[in-house]
PDB file of N, CA, C and O in Angstrom:
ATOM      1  N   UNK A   1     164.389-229.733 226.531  1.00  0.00           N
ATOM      2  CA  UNK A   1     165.827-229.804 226.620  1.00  0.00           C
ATOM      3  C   UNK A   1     166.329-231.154 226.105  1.00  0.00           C
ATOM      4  O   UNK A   1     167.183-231.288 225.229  1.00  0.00           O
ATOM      5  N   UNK A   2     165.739-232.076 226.713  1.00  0.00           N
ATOM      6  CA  UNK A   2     165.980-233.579 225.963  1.00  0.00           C
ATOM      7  C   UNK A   2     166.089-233.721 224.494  1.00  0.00           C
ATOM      8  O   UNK A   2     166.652-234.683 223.973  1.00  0.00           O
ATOM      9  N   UNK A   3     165.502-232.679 223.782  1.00  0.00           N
ATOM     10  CA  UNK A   3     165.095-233.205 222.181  1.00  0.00           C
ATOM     11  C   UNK A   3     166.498-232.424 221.557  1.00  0.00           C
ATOM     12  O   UNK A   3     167.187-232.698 220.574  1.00  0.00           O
ATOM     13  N   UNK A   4     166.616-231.184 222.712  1.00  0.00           N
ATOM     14  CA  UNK A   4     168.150-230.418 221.877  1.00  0.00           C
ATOM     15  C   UNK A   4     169.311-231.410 222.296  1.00  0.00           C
ATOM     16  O   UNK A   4     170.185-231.897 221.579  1.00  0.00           O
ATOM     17  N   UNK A   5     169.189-231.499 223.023  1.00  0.00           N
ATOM     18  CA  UNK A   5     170.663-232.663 223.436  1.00  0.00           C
ATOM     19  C   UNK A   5     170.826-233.804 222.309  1.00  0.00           C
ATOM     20  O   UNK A   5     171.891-234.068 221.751  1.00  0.00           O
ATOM     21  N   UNK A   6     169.721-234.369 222.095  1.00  0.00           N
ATOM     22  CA  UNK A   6     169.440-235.554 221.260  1.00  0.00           C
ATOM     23  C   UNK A   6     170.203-234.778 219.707  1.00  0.00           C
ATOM     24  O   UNK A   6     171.225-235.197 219.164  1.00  0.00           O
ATOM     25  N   UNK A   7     169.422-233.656 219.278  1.00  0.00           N
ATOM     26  CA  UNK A   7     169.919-233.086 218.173  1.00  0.00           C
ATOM     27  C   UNK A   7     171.253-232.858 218.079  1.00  0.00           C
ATOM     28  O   UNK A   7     171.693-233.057 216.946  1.00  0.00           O
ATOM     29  N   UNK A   8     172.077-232.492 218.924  1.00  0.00           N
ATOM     30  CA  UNK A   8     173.668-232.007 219.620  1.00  0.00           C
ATOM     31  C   UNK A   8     174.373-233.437 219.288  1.00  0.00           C
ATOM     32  O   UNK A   8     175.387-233.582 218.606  1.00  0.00           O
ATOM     33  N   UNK A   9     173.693-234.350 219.852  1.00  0.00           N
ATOM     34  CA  UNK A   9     174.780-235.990 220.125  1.00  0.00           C
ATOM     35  C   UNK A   9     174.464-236.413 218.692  1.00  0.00           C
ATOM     36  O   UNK A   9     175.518-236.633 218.096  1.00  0.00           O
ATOM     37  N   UNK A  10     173.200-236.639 217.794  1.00  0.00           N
ATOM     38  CA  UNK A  10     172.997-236.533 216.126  1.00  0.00           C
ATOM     39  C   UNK A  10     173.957-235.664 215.554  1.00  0.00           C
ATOM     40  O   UNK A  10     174.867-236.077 214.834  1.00  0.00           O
ATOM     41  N   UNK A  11     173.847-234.899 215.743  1.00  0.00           N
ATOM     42  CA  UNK A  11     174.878-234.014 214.434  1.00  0.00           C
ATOM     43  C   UNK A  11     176.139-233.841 214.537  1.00  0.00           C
ATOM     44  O   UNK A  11     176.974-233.660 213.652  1.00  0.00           O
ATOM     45  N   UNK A  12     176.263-233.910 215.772  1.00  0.00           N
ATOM     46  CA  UNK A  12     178.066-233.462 216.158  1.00  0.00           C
ATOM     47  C   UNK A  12     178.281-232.255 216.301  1.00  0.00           C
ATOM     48  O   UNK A  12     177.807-231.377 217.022  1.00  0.00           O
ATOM     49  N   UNK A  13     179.316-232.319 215.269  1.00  0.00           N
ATOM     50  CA  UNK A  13     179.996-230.508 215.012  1.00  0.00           C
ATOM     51  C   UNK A  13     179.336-229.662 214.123  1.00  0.00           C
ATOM     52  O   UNK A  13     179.715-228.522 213.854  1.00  0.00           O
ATOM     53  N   UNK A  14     178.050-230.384 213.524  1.00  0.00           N
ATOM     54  CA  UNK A  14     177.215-229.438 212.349  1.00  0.00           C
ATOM     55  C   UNK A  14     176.351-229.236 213.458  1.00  0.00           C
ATOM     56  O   UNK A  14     175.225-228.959 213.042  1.00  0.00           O
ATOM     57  N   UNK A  15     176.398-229.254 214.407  1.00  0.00           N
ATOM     58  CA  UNK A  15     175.245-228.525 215.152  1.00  0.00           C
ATOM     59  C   UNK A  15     174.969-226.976 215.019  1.00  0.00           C
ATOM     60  O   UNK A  15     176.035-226.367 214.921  1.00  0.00           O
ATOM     61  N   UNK A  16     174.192-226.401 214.996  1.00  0.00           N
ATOM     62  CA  UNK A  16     174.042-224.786 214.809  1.00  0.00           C
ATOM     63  C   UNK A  16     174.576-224.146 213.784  1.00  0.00           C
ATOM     64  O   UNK A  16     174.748-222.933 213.658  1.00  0.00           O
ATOM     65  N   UNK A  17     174.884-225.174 212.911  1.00  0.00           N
ATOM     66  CA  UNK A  17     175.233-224.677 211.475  1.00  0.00           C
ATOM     67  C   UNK A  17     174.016-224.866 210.229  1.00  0.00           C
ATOM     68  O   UNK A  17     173.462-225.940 209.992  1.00  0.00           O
ATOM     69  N   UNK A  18     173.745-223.586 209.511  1.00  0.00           N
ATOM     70  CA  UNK A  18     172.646-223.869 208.376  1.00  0.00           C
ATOM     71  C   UNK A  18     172.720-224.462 207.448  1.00  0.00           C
ATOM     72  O   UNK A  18     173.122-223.822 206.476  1.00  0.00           O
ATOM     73  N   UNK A  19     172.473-225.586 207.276  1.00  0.00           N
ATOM     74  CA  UNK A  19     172.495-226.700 206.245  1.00  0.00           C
ATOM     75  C   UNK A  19     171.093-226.695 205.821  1.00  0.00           C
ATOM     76  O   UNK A  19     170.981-226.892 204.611  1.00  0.00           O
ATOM     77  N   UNK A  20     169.990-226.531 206.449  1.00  0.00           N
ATOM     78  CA  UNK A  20     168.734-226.651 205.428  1.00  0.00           C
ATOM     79  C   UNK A  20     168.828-225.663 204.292  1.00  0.00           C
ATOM     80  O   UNK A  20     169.397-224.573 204.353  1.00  0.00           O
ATOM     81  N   UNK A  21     168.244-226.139 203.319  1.00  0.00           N
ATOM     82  CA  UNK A  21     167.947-225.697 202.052  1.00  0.00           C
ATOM     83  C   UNK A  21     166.628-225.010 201.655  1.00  0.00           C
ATOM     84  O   UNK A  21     165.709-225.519 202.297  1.00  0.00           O
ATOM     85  N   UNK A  22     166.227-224.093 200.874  1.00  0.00           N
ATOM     86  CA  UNK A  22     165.356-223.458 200.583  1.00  0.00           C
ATOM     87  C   UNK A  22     164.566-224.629 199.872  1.00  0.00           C
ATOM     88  O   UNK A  22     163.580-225.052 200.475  1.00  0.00           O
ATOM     89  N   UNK A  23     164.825-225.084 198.901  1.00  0.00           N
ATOM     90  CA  UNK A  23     164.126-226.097 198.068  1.00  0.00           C
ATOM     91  C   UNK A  23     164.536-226.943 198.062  1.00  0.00           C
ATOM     92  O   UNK A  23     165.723-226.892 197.742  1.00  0.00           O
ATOM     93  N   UNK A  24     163.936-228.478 198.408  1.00  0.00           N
ATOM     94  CA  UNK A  24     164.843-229.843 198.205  1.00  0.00           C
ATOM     95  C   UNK A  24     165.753-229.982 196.944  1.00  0.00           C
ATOM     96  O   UNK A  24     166.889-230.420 197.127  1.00  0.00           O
ATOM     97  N   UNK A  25     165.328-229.622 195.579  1.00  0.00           N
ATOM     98  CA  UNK A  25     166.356-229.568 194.861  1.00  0.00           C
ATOM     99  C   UNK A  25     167.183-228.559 194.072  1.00  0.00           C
ATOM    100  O   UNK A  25     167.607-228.518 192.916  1.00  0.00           O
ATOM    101  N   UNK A  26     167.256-227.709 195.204  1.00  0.00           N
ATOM    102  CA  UNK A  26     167.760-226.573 194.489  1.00  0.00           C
ATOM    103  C   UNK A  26     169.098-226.178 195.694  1.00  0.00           C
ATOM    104  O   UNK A  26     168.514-226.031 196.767  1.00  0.00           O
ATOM    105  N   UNK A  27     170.501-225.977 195.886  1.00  0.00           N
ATOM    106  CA  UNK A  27     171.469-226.168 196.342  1.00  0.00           C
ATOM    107  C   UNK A  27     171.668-224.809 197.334  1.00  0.00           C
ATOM    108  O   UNK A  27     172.819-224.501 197.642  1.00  0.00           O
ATOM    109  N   UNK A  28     170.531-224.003 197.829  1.00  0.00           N
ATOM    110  CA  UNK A  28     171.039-222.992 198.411  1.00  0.00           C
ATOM    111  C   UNK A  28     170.403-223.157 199.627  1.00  0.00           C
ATOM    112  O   UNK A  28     169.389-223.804 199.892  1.00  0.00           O
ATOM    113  N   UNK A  29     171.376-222.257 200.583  1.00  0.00           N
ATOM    114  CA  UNK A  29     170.711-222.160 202.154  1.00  0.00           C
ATOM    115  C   UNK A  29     169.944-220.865 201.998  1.00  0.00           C
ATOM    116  O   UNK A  29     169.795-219.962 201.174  1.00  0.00           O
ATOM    117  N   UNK A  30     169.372-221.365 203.667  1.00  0.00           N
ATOM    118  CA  UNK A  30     168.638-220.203 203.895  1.00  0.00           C
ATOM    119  C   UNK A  30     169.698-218.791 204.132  1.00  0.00           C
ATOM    120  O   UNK A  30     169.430-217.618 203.871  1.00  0.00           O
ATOM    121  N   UNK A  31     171.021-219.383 204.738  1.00  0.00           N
ATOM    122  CA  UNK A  31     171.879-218.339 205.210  1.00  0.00           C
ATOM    123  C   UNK A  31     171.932-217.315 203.536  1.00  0.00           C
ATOM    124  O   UNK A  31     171.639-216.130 203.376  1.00  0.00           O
ATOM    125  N   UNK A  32     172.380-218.259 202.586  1.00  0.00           N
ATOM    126  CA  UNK A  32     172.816-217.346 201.372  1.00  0.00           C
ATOM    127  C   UNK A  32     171.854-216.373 201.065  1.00  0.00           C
ATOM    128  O   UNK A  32     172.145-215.209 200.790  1.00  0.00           O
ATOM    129  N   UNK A  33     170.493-216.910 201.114  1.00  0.00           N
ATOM    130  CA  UNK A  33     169.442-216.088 200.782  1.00  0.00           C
ATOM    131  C   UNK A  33     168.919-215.204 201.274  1.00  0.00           C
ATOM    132  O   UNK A  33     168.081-214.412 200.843  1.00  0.00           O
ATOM    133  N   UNK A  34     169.490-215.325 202.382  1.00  0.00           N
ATOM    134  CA  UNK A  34     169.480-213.789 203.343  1.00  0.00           C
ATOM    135  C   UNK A  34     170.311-213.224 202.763  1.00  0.00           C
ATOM    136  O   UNK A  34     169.801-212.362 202.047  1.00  0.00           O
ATOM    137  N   UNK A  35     172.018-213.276 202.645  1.00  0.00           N
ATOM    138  CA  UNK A  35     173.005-212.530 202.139  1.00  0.00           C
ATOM    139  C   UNK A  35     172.049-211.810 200.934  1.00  0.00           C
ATOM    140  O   UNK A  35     171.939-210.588 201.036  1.00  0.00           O
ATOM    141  N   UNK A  36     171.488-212.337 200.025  1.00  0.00           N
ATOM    142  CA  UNK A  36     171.359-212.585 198.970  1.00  0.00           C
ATOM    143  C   UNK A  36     170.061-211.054 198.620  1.00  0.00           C
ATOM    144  O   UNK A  36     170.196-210.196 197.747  1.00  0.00           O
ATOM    145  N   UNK A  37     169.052-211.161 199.506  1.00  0.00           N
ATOM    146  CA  UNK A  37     168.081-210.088 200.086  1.00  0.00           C
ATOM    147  C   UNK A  37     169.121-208.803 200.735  1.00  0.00           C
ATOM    148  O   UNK A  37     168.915-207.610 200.509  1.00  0.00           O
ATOM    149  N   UNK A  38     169.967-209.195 201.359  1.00  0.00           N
ATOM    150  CA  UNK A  38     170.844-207.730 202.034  1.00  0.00           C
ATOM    151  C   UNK A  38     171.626-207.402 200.668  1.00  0.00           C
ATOM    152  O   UNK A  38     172.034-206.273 200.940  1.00  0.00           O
ATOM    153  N   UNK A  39     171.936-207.584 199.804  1.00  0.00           N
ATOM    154  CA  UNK A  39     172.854-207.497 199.154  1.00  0.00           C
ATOM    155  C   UNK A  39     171.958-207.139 198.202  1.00  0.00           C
ATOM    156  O   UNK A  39     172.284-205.993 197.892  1.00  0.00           O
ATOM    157  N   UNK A  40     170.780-207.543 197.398  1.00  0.00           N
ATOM    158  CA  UNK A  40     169.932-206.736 196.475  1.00  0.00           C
ATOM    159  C   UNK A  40     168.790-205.374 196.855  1.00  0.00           C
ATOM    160  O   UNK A  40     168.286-204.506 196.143  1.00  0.00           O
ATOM    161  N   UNK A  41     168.719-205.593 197.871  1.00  0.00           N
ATOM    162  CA  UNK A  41     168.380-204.676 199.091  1.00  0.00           C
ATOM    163  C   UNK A  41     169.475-203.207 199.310  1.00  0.00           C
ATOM    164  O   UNK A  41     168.904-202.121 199.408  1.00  0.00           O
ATOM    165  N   UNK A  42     170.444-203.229 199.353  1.00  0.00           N
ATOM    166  CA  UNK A  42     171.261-202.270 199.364  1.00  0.00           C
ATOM    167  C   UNK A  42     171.932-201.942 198.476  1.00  0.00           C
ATOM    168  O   UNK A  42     172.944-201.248 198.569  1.00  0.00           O
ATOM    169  N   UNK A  43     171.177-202.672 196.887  1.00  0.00           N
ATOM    170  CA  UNK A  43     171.919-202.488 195.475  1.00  0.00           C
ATOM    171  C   UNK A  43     170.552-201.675 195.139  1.00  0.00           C
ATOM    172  O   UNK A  43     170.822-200.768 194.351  1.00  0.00           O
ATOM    173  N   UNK A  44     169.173-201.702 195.476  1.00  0.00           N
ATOM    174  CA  UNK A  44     168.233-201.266 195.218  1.00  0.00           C
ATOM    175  C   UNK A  44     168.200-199.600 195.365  1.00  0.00           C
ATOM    176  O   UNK A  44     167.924-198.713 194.557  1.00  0.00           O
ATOM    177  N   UNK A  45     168.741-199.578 197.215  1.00  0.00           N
ATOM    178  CA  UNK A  45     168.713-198.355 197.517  1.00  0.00           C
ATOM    179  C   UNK A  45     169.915-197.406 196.848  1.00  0.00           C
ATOM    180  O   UNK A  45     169.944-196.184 196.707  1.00  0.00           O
ATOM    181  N   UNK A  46     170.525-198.043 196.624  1.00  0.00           N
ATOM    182  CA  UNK A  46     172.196-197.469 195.862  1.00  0.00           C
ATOM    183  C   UNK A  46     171.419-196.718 194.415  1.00  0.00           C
ATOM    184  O   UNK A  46     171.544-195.553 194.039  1.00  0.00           O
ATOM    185  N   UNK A  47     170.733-197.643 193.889  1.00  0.00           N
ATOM    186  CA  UNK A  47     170.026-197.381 192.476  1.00  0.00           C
ATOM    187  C   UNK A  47     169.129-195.946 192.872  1.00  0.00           C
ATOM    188  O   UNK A  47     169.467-194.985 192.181  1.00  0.00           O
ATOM    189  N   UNK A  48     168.420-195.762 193.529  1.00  0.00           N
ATOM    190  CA  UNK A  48     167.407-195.049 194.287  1.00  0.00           C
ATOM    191  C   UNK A  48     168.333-194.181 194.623  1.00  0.00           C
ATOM    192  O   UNK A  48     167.675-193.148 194.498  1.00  0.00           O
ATOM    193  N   UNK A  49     169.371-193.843 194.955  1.00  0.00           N
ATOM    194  CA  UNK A  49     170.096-192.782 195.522  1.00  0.00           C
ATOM    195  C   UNK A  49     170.799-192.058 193.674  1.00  0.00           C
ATOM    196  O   UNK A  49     170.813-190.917 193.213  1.00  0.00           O
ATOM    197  N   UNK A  50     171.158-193.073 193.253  1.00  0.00           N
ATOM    198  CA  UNK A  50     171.455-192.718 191.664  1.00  0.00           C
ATOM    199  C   UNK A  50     170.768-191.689 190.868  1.00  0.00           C
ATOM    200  O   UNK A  50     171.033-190.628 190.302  1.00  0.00           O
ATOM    201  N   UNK A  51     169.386-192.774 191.153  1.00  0.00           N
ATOM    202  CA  UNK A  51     168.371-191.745 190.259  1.00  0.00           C
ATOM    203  C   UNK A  51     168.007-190.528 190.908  1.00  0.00           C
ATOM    204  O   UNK A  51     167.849-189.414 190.408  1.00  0.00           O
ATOM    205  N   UNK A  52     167.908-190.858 191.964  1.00  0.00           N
ATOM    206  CA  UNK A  52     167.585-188.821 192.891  1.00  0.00           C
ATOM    207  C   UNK A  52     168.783-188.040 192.276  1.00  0.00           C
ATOM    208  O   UNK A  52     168.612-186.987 191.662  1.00  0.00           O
ATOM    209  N   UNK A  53     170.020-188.617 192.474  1.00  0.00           N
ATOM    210  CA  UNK A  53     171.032-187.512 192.303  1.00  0.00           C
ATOM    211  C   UNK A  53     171.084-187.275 190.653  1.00  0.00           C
ATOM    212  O   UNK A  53     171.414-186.168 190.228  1.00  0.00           O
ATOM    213  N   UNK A  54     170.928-187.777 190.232  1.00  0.00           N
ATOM    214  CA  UNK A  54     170.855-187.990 188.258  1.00  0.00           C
ATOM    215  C   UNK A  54     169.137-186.990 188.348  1.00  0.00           C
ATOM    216  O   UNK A  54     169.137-185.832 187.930  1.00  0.00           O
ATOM    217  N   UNK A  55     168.417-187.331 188.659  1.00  0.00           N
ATOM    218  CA  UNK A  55     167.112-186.289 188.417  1.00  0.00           C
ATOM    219  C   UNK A  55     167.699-184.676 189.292  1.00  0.00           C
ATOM    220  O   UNK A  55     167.617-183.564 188.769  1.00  0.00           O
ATOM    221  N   UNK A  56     167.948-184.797 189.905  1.00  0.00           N
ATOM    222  CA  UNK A  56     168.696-183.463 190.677  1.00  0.00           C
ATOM    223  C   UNK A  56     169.358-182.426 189.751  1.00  0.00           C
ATOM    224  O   UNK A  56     169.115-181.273 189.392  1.00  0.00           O
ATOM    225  N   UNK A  57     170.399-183.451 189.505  1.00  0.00           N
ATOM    226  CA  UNK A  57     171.490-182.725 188.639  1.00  0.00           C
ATOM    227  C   UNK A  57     170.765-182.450 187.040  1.00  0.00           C
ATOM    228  O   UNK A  57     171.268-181.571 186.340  1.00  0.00           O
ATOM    229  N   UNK A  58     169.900-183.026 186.661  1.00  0.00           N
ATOM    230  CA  UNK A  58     169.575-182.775 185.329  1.00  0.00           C
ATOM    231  C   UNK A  58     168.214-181.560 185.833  1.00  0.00           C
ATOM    232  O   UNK A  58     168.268-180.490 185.227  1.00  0.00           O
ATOM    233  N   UNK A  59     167.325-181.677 186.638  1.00  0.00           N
ATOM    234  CA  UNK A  59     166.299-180.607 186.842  1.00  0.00           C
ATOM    235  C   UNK A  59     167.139-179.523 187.322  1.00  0.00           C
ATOM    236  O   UNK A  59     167.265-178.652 186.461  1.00  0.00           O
ATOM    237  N   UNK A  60     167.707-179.301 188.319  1.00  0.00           N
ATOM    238  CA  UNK A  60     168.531-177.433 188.699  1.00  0.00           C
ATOM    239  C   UNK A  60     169.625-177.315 188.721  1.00  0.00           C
ATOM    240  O   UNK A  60     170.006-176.252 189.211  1.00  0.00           O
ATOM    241  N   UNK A  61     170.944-178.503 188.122  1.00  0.00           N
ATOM    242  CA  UNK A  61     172.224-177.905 187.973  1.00  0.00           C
ATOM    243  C   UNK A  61     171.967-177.635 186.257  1.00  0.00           C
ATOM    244  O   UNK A  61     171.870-176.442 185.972  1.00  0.00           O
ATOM    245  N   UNK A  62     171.851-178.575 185.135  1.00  0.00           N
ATOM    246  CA  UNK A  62     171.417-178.360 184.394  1.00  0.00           C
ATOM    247  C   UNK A  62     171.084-176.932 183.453  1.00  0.00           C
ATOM    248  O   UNK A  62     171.758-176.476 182.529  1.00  0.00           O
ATOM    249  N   UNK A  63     169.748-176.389 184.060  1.00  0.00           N
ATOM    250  CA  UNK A  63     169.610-175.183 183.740  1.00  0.00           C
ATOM    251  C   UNK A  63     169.922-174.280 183.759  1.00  0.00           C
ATOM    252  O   UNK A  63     169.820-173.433 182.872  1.00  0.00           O
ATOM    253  N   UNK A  64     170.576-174.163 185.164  1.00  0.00           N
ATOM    254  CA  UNK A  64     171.896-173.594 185.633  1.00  0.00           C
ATOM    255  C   UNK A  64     172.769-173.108 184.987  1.00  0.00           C
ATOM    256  O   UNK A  64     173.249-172.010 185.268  1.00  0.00           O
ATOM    257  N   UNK A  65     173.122-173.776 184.062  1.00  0.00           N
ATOM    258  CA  UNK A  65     174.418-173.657 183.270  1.00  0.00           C
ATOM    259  C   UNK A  65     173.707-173.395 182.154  1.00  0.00           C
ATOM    260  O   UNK A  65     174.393-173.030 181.200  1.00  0.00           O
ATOM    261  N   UNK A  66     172.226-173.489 181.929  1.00  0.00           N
ATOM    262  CA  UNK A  66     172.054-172.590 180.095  1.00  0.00           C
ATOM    263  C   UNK A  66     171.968-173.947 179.357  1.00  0.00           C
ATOM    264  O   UNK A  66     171.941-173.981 178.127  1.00  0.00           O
ATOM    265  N   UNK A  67     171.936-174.805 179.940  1.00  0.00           N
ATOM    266  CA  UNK A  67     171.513-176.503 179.145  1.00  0.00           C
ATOM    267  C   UNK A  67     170.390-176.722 177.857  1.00  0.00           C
ATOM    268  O   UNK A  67     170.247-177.413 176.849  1.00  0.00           O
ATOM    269  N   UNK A  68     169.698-175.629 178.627  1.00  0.00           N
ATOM    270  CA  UNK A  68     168.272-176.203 178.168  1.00  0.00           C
ATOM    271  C   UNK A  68     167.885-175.364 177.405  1.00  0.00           C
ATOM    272  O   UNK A  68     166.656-175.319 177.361  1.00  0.00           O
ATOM    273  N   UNK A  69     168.720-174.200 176.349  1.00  0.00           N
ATOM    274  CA  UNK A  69     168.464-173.911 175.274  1.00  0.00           C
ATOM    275  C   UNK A  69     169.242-174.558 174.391  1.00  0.00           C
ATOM    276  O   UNK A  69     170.413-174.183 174.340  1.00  0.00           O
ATOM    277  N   UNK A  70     168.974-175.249 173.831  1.00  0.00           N
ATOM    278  CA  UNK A  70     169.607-175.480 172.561  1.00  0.00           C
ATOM    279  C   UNK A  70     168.857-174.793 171.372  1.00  0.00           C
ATOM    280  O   UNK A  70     167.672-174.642 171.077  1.00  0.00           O
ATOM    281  N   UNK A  71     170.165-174.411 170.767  1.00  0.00           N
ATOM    282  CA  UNK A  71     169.591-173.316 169.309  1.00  0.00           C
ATOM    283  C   UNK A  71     170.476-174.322 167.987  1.00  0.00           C
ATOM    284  O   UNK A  71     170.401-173.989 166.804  1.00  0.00           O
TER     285      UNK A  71
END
């Protein structure tokens, strides 16, 4: 408990705020890089939902409609 107090009366009002950095010289937090993982993470699955519905629609609506003779 002593060492958090000490940290609290050091920092002030940046207490419990993410200021460390991923790389000493490189300008990002850890917070962004989480955003950063949720946000390519749910652009991934978006993509993945794309291609199912794009392979869907081209394998049995497709034929469906007589597509797949071309004369």
């Amino acid at each position: 408990m002593g060492e958090s107090k000490r940290r609290k009366t050091l920092l002030g009002d940046d207490y419990g705020k993410d200021t460390e950095t991923i790389l000493p010289n490189i300008p990002i937090t850890k917070a962004q890089a989480d955003q950063f993982m949720t946000l390519t993470t749910r652009g991934a699955w978006v993509g993945i939902g794309a291609l199912l519905s794009a392979w869907i629609v081209i394998r049995f609506v497709g034929p469906a409609f007589g597509w797949w003779q071309v004369h």
